[in-house]
C-alpha positions as CSV (number, residue, x, y, z in Angstrom):
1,X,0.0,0.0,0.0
2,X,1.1,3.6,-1.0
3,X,2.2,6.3,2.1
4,X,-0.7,8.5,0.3
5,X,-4.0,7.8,-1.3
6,X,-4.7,8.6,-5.4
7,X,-8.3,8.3,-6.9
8,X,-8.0,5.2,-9.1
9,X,-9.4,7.5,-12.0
10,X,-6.0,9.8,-11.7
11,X,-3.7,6.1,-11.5
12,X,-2.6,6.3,-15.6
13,X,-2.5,9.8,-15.9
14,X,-0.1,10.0,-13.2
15,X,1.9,7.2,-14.1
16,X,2.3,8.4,-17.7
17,X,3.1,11.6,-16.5
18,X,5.6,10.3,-13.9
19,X,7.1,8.6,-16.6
20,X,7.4,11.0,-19.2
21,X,9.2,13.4,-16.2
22,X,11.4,10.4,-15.3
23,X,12.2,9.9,-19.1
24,X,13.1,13.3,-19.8
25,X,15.4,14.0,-16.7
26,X,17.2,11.1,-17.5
27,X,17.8,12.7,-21.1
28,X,19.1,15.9,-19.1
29,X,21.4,14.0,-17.2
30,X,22.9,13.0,-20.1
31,X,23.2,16.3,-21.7
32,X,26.1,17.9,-22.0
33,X,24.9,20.7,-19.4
34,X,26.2,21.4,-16.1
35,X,23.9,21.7,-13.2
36,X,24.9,19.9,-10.2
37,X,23.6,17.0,-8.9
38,X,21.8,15.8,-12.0
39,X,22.2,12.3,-11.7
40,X,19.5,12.3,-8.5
41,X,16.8,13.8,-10.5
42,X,15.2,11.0,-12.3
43,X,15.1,8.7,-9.4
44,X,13.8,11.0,-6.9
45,X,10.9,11.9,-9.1
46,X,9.8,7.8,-9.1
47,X,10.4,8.5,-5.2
48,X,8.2,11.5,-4.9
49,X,5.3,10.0,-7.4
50,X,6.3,6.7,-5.2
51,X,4.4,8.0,-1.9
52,X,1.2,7.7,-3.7
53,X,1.6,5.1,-6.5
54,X,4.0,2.3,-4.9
55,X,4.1,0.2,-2.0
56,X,6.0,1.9,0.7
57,X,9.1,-0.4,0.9
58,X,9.7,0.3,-2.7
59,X,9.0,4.0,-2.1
60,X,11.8,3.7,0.6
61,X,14.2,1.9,-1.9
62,X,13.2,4.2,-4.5
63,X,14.6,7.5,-1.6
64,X,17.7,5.3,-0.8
65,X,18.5,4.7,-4.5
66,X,18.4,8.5,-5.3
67,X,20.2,9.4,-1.9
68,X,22.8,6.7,-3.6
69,X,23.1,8.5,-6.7
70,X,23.8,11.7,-4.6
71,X,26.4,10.5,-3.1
72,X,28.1,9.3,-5.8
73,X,27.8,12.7,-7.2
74,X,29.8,13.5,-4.4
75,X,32.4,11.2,-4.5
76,X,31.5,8.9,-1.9
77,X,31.9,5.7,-3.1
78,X,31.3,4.1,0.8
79,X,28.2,6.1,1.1
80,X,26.9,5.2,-2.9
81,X,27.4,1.9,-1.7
82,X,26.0,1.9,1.5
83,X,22.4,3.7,0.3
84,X,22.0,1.2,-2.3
85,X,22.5,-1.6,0.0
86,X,19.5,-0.3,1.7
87,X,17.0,0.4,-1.5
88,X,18.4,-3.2,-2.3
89,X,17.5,-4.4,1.2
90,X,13.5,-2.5,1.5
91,X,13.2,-4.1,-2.3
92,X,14.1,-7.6,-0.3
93,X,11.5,-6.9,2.2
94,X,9.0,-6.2,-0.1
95,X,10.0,-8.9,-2.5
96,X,9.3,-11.6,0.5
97,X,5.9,-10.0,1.3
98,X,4.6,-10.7,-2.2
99,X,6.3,-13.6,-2.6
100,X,4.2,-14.5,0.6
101,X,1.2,-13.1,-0.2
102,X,0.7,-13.5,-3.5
103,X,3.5,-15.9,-5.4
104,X,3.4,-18.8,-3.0
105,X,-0.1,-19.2,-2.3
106,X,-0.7,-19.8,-6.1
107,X,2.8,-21.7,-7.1
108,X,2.3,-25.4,-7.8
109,X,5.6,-27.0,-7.4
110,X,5.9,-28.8,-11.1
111,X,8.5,-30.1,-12.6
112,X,9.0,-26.8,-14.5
113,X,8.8,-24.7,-11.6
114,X,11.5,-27.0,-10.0
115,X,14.0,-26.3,-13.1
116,X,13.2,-22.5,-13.4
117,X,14.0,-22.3,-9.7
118,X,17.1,-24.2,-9.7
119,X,18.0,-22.4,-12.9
120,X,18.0,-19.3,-10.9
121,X,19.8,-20.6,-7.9
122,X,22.7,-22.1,-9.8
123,X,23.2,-18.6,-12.0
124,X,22.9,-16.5,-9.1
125,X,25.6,-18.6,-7.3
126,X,27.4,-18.4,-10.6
127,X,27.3,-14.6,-10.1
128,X,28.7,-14.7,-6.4
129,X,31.6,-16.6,-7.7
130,X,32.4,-14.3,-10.4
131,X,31.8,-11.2,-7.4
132,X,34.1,-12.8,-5.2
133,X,37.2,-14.4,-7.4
134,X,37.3,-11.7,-9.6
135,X,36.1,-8.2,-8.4
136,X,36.7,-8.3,-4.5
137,X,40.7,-9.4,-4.6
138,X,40.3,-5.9,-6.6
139,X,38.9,-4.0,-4.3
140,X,41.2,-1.8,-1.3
141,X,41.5,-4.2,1.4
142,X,39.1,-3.0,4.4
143,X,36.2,-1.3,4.6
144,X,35.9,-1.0,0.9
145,X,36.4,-4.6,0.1
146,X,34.4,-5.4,3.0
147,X,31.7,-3.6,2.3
148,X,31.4,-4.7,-1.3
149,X,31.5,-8.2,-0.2
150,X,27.9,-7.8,1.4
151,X,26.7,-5.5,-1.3
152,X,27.7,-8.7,-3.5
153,X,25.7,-10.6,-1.6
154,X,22.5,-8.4,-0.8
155,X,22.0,-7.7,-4.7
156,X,22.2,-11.2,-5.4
157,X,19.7,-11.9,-2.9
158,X,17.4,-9.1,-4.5
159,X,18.0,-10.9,-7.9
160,X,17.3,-14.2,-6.7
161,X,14.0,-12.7,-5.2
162,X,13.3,-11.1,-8.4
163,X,13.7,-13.8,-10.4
164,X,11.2,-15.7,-8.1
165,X,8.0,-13.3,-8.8
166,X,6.7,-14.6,-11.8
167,X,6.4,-11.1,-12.7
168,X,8.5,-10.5,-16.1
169,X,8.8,-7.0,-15.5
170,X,10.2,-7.0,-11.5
171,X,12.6,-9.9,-13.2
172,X,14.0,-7.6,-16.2
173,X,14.6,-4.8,-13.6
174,X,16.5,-7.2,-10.9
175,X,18.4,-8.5,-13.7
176,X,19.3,-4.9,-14.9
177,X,19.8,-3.5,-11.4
178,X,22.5,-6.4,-11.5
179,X,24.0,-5.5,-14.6
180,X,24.7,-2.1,-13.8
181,X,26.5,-2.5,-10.4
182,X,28.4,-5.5,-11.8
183,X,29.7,-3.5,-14.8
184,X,30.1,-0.4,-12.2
185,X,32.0,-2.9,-9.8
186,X,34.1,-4.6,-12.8
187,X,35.4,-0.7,-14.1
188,X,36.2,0.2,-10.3
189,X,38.1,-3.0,-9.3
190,X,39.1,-5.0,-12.3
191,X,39.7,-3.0,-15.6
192,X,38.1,-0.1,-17.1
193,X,35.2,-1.0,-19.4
194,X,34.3,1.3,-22.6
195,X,31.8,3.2,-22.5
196,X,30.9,2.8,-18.8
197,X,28.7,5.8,-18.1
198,X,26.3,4.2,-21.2
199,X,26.2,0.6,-19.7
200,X,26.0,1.0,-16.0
201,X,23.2,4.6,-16.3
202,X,21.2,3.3,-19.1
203,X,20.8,0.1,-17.4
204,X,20.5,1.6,-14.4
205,X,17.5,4.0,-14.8
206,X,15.4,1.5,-16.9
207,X,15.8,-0.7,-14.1
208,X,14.4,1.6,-11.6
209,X,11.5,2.5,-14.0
210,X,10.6,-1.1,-14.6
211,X,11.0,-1.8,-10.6
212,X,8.4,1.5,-10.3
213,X,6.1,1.0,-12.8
214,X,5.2,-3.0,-11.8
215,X,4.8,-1.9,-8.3
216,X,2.1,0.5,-9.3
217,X,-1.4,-0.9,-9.6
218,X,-1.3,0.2,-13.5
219,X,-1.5,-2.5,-15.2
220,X,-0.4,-2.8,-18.8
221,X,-2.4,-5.1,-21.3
222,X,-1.8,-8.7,-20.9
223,X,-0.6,-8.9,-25.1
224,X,2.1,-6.8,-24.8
225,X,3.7,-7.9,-21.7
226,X,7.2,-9.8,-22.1
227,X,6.6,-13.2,-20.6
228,X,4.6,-15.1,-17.9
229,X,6.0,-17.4,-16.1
């Protein structure tokens, strides 16, 4: 349920408009014009529509994410990291409580479901490995290193969840979210990647979009979704 209450009749209108706002600060950020602190725009505007279109965890992820990205306008690597840990962690929470609520209750344990599940456990475990014999002996020693060892594990944990909503659209953005910290974590720790602002931002914002628009009670029509499963 959303901090605030919006009259179902004003839902799409503010949703479209959210996006269109979101769409076109992300365009700024990428513009070559200087006004500081760009980079939190887009994201805060999903948080502010957030508190009355999304559930609240997700509006809290949604605040975290965008104090994330102000930090990292700052230079603050620990702090980037440590803010995202946190949207990563409310997206967790609220990940669990639908999986509860809604996932379980209706999930018959075939032998599909089985395979899909341990498909997702074995290439999320394939992740970890790559995370931690390849990008932590990377990382400074300490805090840093320390610190990206449980981000590591918390976003895999999100993914994991993500995967496990039989929701194509919360699955696309975990996947994403994944992307764009693992190609953020690979420039920082292993070897610069061309053209990293491109691959970890683009990424990045459609992922928080995706992640925002799902958790709204728009709903798009069932023949253009991506997938069911």
């Amino acid at each position: 349920m959303a901090i605030f209450r919006l009259n179902e009749q004003y839902l799409k209108p503010v949703v479209f408009g959210t996006t269109g706002l979101f769409v076109g600060l992300t365009v700024l950020f990428f513009l070559p014009v200087s006004i500081p602190h760009k980079l939190t725009f887009p994201v805060f505007t999903l948080f502010l529509a957030g508190l009355w279109l999304i559930p609240w965890q997700m509006c809290l992820a949604m605040l975290c994410s965008a104090l994330g990205d102000y930090m990292g306008t700052c230079g603050n690597f620990i702090g980037q990291m440590g803010f995202f840990a946190l949207a990563h962690i409310w997206i967790i929470v609220y990940f669990i409580k639908r999986y509860r609520n809604k996932v379980e209750p209706d999930r018959k344990l075939t032998a599909k479901a089985k395979g899909y599940t341990a498909m997702v456990l074995l290439c999320v475990c394939v992740l970890l490995y790559i995370a931690f014999s390849r990008i932590m002996p990377g990382a400074p020693a300490g805090i840093e290193r320390t610190g990206a060892s449980c981000y590591a594990v918390i976003i895999c944990t999100m993914l994991t969840l993500g995967l496990l909503q039989r929701s194509s659209l919360y699955a696309l953005g975990a996947v994403l979210f994944v992307f764009s910290d693992f190609i953020l974590a690979w420039n920082r720790f292993v070897e610069p990647i061309p053209y990293r602002d491109y691959l970890v931002l683009v990424t990045y914002f459609l992922a928080q979009w995706l992640l925002f628009v799902r958790s709204t009670q728009y709903r798009i029509r069932s023949a253009v979704r991506l997938m069911r499963f």
